[in-house]
N, C-alpha and C positions, 0 to 999 in steps of 0.2 A: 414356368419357362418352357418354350417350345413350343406353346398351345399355338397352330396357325390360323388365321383368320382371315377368308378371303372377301374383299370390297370389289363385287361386280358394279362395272356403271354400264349402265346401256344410253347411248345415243340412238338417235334417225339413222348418221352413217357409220358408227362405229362401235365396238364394243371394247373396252378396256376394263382388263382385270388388274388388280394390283394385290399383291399376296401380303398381307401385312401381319408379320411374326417380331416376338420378342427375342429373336435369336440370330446374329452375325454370320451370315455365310463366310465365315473368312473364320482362317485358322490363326484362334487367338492364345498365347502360351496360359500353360495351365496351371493353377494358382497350389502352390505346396503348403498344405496346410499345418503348422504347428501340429508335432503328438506329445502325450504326456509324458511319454517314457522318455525321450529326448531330454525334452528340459527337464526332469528329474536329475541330469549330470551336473544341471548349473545350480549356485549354493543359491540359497535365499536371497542375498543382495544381486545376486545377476539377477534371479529371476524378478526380483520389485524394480532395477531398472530398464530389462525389457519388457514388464510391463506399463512403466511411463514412459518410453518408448513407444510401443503402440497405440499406446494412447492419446498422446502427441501425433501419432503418423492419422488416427483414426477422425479425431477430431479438426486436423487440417484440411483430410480430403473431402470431411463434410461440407465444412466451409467453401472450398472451390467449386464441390458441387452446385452449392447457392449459389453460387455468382458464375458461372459456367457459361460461356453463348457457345450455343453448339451452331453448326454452319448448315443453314436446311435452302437447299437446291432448288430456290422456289423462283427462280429465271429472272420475274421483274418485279418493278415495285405497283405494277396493276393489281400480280396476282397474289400481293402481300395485302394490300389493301383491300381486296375482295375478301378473302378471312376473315378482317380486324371487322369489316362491315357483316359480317358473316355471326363474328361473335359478338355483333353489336348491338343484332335486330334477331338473330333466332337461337342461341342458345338458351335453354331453361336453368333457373336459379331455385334455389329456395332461402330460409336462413343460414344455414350453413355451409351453401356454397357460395356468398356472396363476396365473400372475402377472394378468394381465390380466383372467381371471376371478375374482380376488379383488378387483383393483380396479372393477370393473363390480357387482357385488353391493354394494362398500360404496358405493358411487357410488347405488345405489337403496337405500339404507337411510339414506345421509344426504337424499335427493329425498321418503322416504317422510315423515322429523323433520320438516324443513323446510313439508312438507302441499302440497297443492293451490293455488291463487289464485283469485278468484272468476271467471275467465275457464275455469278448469277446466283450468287448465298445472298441469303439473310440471314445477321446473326442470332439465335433465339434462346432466350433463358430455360432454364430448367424446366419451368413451372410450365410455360407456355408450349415448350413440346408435348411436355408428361399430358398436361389435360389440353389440348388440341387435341391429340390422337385420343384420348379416351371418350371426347367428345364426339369424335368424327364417326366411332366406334359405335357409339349408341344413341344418335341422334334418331330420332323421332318427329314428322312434319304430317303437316296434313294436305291430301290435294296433290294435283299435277305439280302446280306452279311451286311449293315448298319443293316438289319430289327432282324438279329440273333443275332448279337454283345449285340442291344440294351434289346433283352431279355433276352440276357444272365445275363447283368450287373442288369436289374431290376427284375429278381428273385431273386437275392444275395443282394440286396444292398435296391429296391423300400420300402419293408414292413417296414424296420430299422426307415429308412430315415424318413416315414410317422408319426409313430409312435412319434419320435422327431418335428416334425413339431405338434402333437396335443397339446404339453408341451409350443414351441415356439406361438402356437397360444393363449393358456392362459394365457401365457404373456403379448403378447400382448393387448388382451381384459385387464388385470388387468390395464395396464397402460392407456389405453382410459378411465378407470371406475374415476382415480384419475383426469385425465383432465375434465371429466364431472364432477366430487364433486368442482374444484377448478371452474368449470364455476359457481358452484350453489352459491359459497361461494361468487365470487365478486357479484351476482344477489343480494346477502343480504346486502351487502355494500354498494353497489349503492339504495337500497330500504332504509335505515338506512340514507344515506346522504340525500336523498330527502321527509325525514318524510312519507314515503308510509307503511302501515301497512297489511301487506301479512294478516294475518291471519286470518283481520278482513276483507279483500276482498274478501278472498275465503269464507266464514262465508254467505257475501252479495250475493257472486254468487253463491252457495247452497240453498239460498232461492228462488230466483230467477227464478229456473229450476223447 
């Protein structure tokens, strides 16, 4: 996270850069991570059912993540359709991305049905933001004519795309944050079953130092 990556395009009459980072210019509240010592107050039954509590929260937000249309600002449905044709005729495959490449083209065929919104979104699944931008990322063509195409399509379509990918990316960070609180939560359980007392350890190892 953080790592910035900037997509120059050069035209005849113009030059457009577009900074494409996995990180939200906006200030987003900050996630308070479960600590051991804490939950060391709650008995054993609280702590096994805030553990299938989170687990239930963890396993829900997965799911919405799958099925997720995030709103990518791509104006019309020309330049929705330039993409779907984009990943139709030059994206490379091999065996193991062929799966994912198939669901990513239907994923813009069902955004193309669906049409535009007067805001000039299209709605686009998970799948189809994550690997569009990873696509866009490290695409590789040969020649003028591959090299103009592929400017053409990432001045229209790069900045949209990116912009959905920083929403996609706090996403995902938010669900890593719940897999790390559920690691914290069994650390209490397993410390709770074997009589170990966090908070008088950490107490001893503060003296200590």
């Amino acid at each position: 996270m953080g790592k910035e990556i900037k997509m120059e395009v050069e035209t005849a009459e113009s030059v457009a850069t577009e900074n494409v980072t996995e990180n939200t210019q906006e200030v987003k509240p900050v996630y308070e991570f479960l600590k051991v010592e804490d939950l060391m107050e709650l008995s054993e039954d609280e702590l096994k059912a805030k553990q299938e509590e989170m687990n239930k929260t963890q396993e829900e937000f997965g799911k919405s993540m799958a099925s997720k249309l995030y709103p990518v600002h791509i104006e019309s449905k020309s330049n929705l359709s330039l993409l779907k044709k984009w990943v139709e005729k030059e994206t490379k495959w091999n065996h193991n991305t062929v799966p994912t490449l198939v669901a990513m083209y239907d994923g813009l065929k069902r955004a193309i049905d669906a049409g535009i919104d007067e805001d000039g979104n299209a709605q686009l699944s998970t799948i189809v933001v994550a690997n569009i931008y990873q696509y866009l990322l490290t695409f590789e063509g040969k020649g003028y004519l591959d090299a103009k195409k592929y400017l053409t399509l990432l001045t229209k379509v790069g900045g949209p795309i990116s912009e959905a990918m920083k929403e996609l990316a706090d996403d995902n960070e938010y669900f890593r944050n719940l897999h790390t609180d559920l690691s914290t939560i069994d650390q209490a359980i397993q410390a709770k079953a074997q009589g170990i007392d966090i908070a008088k350890s950490a107490d001893e190892s503060s003296e200590g130092e």
